[in-house]
PDBQT receptor file of N, H, CA, C and O in Angstrom, charges set to zero:
ATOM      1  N   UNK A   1     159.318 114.570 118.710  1.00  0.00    +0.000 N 
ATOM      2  CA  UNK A   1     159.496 114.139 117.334  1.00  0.00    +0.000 C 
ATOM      3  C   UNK A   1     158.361 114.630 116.445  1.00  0.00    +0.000 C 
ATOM      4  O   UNK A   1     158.676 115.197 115.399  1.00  0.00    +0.000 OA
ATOM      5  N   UNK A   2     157.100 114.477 116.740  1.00  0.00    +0.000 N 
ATOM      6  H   UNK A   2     156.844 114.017 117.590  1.00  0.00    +0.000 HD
ATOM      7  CA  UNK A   2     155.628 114.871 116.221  1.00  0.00    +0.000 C 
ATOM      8  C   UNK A   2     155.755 116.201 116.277  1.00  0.00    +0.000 C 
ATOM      9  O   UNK A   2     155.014 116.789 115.489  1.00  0.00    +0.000 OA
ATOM     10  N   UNK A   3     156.512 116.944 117.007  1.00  0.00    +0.000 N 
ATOM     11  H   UNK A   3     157.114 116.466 117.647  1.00  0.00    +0.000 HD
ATOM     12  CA  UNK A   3     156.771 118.431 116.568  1.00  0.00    +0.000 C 
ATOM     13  C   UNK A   3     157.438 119.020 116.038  1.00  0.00    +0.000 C 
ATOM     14  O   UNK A   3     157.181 120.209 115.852  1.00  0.00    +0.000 OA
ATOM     15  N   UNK A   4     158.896 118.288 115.434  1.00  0.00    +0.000 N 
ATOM     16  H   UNK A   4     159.104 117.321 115.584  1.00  0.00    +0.000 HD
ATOM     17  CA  UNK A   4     159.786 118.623 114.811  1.00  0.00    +0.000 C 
ATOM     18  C   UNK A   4     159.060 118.906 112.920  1.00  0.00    +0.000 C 
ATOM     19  O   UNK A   4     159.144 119.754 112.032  1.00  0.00    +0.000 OA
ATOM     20  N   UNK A   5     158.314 117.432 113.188  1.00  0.00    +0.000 N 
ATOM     21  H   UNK A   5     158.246 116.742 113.910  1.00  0.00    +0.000 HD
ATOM     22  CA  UNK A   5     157.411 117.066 111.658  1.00  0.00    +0.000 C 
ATOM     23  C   UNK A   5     156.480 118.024 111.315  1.00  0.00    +0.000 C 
ATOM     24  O   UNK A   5     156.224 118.226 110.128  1.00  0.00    +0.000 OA
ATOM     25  N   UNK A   6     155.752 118.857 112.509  1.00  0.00    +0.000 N 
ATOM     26  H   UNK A   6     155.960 118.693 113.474  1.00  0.00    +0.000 HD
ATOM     27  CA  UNK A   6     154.659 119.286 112.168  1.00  0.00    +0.000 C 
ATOM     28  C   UNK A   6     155.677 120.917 111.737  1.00  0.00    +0.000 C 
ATOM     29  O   UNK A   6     155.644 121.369 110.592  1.00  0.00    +0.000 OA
ATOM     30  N   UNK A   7     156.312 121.440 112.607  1.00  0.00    +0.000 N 
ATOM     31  H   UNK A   7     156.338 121.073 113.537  1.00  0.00    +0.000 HD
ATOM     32  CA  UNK A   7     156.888 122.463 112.502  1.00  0.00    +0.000 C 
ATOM     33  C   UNK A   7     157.742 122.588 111.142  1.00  0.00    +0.000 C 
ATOM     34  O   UNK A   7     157.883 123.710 110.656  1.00  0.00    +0.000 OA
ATOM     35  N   UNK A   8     158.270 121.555 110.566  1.00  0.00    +0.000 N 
ATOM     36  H   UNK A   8     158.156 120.643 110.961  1.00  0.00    +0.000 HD
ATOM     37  CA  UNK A   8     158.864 121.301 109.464  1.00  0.00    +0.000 C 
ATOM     38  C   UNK A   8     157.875 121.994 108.302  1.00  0.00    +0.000 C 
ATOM     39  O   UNK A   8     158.105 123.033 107.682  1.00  0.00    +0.000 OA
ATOM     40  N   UNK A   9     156.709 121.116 108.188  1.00  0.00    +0.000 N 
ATOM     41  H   UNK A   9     156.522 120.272 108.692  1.00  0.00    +0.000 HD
ATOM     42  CA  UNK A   9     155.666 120.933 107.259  1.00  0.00    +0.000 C 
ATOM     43  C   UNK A   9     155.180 122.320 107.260  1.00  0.00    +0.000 C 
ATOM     44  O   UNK A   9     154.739 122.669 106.165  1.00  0.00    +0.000 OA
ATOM     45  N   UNK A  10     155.144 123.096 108.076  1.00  0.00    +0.000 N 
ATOM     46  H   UNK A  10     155.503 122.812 108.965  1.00  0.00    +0.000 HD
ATOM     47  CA  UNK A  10     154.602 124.576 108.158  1.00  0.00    +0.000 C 
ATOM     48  C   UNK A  10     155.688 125.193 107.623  1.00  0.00    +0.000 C 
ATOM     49  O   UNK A  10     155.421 126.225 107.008  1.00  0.00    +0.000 OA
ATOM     50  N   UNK A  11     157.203 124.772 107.685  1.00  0.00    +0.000 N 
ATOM     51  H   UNK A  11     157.419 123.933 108.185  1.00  0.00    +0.000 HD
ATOM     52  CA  UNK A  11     158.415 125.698 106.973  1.00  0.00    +0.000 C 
ATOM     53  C   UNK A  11     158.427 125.641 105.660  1.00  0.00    +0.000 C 
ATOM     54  O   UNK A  11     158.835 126.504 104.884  1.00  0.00    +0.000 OA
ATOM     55  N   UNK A  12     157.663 123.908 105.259  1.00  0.00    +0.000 N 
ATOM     56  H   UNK A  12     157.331 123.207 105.890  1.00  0.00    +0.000 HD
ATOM     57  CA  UNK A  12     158.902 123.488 103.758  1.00  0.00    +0.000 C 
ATOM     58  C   UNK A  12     157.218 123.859 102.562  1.00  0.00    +0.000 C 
ATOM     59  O   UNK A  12     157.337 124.270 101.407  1.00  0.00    +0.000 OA
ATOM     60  N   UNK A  13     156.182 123.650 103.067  1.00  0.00    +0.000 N 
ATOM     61  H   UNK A  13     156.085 123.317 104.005  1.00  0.00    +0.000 HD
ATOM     62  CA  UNK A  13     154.532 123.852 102.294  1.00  0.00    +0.000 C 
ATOM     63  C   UNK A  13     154.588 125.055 101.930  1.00  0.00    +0.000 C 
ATOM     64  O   UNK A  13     154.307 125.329 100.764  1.00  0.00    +0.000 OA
ATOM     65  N   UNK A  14     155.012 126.189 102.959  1.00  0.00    +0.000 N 
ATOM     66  H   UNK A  14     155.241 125.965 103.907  1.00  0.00    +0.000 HD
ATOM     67  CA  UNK A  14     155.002 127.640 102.043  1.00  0.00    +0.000 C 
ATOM     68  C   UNK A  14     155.637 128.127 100.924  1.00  0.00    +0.000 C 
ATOM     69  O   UNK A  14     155.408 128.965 100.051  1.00  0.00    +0.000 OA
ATOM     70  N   UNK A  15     156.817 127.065 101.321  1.00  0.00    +0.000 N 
ATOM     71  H   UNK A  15     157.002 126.384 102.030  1.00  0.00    +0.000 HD
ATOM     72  CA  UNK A  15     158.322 127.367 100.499  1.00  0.00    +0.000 C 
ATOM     73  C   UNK A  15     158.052 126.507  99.177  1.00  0.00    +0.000 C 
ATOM     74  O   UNK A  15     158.897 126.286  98.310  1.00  0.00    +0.000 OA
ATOM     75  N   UNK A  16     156.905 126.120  99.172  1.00  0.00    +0.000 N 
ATOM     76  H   UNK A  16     156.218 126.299  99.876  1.00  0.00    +0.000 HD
ATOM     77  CA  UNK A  16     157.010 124.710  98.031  1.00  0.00    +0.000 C 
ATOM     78  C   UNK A  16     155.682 125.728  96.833  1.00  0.00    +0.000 C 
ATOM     79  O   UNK A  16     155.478 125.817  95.622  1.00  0.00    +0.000 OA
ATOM     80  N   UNK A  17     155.102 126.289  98.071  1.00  0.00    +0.000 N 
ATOM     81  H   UNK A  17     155.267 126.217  99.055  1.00  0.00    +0.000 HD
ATOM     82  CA  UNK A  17     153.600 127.279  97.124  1.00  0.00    +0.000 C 
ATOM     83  C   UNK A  17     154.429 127.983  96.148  1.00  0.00    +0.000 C 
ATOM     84  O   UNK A  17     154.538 127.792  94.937  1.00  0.00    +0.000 OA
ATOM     85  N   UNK A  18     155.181 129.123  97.174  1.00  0.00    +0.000 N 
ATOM     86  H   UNK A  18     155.093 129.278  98.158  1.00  0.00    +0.000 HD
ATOM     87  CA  UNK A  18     156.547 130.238  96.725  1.00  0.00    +0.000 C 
ATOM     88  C   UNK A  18     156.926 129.815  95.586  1.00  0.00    +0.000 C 
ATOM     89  O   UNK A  18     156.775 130.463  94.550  1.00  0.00    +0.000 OA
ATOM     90  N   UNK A  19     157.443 128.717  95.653  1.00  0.00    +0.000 N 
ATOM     91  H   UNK A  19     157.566 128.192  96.495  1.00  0.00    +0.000 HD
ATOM     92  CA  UNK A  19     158.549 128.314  94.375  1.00  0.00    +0.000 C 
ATOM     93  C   UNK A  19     157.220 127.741  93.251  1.00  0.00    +0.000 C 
ATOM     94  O   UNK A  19     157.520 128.180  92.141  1.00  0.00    +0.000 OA
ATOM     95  N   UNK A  20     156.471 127.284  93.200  1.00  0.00    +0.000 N 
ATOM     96  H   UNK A  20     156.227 126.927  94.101  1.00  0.00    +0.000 HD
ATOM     97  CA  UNK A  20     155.610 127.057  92.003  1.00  0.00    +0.000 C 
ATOM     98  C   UNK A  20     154.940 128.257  91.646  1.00  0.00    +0.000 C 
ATOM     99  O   UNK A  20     154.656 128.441  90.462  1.00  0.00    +0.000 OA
ATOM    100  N   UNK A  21     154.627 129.163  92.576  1.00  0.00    +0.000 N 
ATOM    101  H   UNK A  21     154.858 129.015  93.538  1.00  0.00    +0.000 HD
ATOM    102  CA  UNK A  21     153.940 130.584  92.208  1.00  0.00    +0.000 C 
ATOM    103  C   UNK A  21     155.231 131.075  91.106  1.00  0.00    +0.000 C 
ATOM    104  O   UNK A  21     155.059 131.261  89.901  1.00  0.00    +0.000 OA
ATOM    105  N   UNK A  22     156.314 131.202  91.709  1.00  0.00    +0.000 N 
ATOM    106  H   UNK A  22     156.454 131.052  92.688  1.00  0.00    +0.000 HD
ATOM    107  CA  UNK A  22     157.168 131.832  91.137  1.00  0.00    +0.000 C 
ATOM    108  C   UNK A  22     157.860 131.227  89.474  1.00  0.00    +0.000 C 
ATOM    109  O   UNK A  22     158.184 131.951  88.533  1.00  0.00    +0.000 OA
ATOM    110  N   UNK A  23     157.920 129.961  89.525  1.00  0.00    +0.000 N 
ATOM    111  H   UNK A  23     157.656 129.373  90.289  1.00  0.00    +0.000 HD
ATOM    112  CA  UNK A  23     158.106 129.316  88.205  1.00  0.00    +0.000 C 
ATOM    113  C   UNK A  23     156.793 129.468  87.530  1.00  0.00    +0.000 C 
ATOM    114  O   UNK A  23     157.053 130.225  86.594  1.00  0.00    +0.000 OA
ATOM    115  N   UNK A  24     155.802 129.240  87.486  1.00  0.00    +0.000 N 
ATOM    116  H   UNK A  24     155.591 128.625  88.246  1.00  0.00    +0.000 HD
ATOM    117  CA  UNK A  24     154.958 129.861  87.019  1.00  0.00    +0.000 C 
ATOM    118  C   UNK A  24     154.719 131.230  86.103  1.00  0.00    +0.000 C 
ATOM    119  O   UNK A  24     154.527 131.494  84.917  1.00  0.00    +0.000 OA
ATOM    120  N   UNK A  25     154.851 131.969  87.412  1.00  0.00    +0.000 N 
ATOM    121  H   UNK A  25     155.007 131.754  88.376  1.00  0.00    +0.000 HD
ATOM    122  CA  UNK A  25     154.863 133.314  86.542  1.00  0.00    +0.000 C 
ATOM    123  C   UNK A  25     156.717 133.597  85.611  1.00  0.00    +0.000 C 
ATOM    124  O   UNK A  25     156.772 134.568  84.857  1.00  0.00    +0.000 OA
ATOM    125  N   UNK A  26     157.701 132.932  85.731  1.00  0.00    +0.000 N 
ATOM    126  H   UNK A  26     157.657 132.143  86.344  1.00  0.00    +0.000 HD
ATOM    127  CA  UNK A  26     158.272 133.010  84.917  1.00  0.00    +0.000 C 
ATOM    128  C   UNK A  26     158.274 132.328  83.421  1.00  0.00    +0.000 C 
ATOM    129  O   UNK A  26     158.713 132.948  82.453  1.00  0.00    +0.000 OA
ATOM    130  N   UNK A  27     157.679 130.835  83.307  1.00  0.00    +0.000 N 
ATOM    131  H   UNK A  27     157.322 130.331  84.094  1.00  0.00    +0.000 HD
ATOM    132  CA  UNK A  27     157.101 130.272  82.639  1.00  0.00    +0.000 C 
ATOM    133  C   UNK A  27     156.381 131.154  81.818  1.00  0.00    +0.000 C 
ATOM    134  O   UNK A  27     156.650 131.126  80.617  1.00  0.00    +0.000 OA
ATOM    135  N   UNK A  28     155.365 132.075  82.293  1.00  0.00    +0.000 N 
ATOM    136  H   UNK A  28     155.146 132.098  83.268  1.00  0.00    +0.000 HD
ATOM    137  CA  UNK A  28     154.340 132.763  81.318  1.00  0.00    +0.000 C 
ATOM    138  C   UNK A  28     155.184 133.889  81.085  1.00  0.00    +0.000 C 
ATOM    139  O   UNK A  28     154.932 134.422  80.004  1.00  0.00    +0.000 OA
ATOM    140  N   UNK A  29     156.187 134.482  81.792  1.00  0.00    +0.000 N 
ATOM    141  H   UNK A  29     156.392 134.050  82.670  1.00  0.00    +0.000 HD
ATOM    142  CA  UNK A  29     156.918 135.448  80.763  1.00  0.00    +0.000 C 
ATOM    143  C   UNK A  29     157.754 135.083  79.738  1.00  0.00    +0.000 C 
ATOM    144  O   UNK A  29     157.960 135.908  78.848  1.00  0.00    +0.000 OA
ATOM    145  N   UNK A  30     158.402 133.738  79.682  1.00  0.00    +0.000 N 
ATOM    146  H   UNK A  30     158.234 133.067  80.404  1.00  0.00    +0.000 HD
ATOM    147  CA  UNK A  30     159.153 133.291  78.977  1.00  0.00    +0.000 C 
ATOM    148  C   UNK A  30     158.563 132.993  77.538  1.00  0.00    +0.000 C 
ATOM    149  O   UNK A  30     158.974 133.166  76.390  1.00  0.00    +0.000 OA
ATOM    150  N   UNK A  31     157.295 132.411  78.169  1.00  0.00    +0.000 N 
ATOM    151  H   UNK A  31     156.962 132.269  79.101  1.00  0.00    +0.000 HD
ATOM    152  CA  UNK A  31     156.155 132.386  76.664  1.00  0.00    +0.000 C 
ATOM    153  C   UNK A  31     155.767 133.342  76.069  1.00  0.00    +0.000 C 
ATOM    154  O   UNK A  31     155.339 133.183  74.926  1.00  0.00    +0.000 OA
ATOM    155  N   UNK A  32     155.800 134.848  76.759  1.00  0.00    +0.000 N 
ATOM    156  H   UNK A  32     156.147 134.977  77.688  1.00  0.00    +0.000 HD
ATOM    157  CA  UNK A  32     155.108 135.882  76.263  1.00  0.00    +0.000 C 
ATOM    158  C   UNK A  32     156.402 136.405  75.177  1.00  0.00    +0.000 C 
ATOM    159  O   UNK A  32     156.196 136.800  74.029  1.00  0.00    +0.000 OA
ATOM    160  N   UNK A  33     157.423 136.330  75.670  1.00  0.00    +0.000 N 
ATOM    161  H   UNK A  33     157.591 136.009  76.602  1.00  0.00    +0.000 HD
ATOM    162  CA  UNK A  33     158.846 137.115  74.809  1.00  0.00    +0.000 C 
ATOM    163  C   UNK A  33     159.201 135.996  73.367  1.00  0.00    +0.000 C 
ATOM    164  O   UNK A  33     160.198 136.123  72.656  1.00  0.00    +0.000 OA
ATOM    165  N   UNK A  34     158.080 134.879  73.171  1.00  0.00    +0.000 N 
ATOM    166  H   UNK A  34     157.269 134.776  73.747  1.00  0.00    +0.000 HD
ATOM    167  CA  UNK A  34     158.454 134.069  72.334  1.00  0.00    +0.000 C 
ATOM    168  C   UNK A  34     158.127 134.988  71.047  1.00  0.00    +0.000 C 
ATOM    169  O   UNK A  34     157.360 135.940  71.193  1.00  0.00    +0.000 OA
ATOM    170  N   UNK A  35     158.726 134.698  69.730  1.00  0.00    +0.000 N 
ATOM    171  H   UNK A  35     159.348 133.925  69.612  1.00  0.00    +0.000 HD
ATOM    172  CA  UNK A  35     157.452 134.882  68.909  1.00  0.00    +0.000 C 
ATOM    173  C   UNK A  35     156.759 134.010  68.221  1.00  0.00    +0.000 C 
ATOM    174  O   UNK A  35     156.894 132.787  68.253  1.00  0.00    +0.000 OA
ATOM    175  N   UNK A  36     155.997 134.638  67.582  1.00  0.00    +0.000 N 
ATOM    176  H   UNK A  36     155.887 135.632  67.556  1.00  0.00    +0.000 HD
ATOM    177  CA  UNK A  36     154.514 133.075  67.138  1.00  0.00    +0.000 C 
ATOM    178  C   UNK A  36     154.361 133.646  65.797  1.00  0.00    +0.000 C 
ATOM    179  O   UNK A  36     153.680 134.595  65.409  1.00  0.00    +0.000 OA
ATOM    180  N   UNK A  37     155.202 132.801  65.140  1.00  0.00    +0.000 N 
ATOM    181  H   UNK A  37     155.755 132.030  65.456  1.00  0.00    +0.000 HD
ATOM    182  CA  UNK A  37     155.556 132.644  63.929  1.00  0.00    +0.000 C 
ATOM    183  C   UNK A  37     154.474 131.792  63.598  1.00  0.00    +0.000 C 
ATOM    184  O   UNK A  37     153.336 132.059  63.212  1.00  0.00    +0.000 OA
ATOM    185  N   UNK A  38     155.142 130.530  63.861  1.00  0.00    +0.000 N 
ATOM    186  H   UNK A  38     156.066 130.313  64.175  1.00  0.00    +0.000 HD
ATOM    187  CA  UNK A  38     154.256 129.079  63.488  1.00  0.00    +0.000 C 
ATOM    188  C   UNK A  38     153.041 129.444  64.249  1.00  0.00    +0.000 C 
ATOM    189  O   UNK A  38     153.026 130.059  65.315  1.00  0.00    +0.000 OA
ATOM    190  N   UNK A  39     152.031 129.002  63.589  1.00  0.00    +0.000 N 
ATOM    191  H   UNK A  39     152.043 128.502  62.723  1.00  0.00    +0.000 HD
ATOM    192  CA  UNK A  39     150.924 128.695  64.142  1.00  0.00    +0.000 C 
ATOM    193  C   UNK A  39     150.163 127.401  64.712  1.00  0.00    +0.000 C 
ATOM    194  O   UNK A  39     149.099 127.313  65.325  1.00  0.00    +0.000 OA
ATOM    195  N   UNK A  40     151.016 126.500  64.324  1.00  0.00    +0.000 N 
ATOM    196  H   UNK A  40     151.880 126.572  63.825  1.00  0.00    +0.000 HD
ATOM    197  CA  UNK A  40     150.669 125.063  64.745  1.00  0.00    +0.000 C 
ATOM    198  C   UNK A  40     151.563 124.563  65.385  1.00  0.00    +0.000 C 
ATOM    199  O   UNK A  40     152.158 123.508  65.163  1.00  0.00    +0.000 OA
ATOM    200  N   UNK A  41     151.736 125.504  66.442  1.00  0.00    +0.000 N 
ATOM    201  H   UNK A  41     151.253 126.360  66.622  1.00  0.00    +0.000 HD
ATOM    202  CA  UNK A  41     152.438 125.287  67.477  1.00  0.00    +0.000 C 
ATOM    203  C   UNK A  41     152.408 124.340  68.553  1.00  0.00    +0.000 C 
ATOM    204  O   UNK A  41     151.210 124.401  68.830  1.00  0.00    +0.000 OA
ATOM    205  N   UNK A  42     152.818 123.642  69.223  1.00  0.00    +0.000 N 
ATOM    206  H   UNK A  42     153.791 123.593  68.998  1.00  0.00    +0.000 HD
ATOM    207  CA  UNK A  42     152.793 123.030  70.455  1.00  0.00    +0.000 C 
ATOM    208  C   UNK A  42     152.351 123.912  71.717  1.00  0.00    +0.000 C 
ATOM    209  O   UNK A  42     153.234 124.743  71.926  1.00  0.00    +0.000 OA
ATOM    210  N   UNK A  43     151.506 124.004  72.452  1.00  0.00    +0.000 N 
ATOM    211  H   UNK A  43     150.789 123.328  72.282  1.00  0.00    +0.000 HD
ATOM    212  CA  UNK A  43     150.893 124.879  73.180  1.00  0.00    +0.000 C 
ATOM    213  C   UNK A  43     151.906 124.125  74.494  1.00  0.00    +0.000 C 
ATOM    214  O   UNK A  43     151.180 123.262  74.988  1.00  0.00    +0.000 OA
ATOM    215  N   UNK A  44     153.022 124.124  75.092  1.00  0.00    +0.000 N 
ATOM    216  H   UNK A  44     153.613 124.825  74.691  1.00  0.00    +0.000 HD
ATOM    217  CA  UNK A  44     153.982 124.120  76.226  1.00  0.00    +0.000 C 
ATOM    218  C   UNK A  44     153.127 124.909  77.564  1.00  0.00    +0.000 C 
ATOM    219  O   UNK A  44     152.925 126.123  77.522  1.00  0.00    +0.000 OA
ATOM    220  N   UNK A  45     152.704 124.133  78.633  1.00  0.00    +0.000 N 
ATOM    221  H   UNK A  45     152.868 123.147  78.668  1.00  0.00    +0.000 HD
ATOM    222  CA  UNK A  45     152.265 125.269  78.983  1.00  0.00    +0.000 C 
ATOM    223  C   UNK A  45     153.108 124.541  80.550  1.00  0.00    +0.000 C 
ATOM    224  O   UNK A  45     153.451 123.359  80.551  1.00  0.00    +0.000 OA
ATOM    225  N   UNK A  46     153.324 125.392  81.696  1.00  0.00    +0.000 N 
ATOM    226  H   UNK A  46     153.046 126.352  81.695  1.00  0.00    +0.000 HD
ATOM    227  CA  UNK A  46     153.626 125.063  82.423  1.00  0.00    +0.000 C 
ATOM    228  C   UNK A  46     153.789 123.624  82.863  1.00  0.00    +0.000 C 
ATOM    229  O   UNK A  46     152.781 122.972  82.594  1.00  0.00    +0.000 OA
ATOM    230  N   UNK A  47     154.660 122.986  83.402  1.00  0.00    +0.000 N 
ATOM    231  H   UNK A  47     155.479 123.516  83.620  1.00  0.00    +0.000 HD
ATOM    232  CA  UNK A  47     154.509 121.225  83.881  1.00  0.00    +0.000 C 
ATOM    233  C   UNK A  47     153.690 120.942  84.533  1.00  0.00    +0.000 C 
ATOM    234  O   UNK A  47     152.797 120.337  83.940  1.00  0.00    +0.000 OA
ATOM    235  N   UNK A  48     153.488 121.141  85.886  1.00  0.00    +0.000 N 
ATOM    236  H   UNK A  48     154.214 121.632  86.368  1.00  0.00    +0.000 HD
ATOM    237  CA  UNK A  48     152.203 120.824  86.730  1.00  0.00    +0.000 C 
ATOM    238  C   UNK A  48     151.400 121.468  86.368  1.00  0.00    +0.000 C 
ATOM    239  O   UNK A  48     150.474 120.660  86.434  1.00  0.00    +0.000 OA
ATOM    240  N   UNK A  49     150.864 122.573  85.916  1.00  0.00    +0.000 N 
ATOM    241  H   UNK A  49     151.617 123.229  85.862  1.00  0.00    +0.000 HD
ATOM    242  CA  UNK A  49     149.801 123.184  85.690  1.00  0.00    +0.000 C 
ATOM    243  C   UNK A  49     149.206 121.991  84.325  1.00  0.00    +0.000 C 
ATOM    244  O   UNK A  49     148.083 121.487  84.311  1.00  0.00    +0.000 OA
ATOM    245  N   UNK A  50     150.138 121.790  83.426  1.00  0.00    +0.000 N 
ATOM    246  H   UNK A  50     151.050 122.199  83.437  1.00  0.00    +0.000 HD
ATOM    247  CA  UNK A  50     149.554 121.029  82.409  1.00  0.00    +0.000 C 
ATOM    248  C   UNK A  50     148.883 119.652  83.152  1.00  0.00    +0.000 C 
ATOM    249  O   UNK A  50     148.082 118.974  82.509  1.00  0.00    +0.000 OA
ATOM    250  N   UNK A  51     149.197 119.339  84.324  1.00  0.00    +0.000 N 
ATOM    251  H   UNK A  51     149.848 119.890  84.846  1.00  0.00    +0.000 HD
ATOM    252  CA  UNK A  51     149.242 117.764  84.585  1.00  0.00    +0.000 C 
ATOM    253  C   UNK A  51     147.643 118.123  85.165  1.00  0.00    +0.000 C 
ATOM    254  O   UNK A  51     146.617 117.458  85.022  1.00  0.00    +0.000 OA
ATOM    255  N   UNK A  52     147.859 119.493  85.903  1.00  0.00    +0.000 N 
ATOM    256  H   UNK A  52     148.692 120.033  86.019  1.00  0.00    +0.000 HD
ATOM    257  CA  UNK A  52     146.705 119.578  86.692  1.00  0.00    +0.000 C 
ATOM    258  C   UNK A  52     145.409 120.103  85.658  1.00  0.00    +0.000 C 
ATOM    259  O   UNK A  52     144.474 120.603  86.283  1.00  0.00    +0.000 OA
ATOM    260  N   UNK A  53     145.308 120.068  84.716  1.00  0.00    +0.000 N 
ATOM    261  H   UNK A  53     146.068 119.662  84.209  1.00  0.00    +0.000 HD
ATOM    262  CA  UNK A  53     144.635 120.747  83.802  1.00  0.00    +0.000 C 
ATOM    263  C   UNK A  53     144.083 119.990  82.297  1.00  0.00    +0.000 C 
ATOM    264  O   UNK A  53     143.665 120.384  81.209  1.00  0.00    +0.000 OA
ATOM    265  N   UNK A  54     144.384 118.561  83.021  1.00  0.00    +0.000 N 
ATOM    266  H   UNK A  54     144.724 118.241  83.906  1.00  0.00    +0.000 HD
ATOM    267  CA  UNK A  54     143.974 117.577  81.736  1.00  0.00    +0.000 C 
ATOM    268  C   UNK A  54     142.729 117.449  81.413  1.00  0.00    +0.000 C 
ATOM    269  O   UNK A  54     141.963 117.666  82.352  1.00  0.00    +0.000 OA
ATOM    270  N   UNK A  55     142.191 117.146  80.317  1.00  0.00    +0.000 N 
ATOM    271  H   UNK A  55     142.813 116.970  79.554  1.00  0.00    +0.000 HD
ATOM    272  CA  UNK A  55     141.131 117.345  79.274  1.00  0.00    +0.000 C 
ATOM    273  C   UNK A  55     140.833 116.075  79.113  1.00  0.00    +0.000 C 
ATOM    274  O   UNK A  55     139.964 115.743  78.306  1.00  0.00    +0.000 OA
TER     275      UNK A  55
């Protein structure tokens, strides 16, 4: 059973990096194709990255 869990955790942790690496860098292309009209803009910046990045 303790190996099913551990072997799991080594499948689903890479797959979890993968997928935030990857929303990420789509996130910042999606921002880059915006245009910036307004200047008093709402600065949107990624979800977790914002959470992880509080001031």
């Amino acid at each position: 059973m303790i190996e099913h869990l551990i072997l799991g955790a080594f499948l689903v942790l890479p797959l979890l990096i993968v997928a935030f690496l990857f929303s990420d860098e789509l996130w910042q292309e999606h921002r880059s194709h915006e245009p910036r009209s307004d200047a008093r803009r709402i600065d949107w910046r990624h979800p977790l990255r914002s959470l992880l990045h509080r001031h």
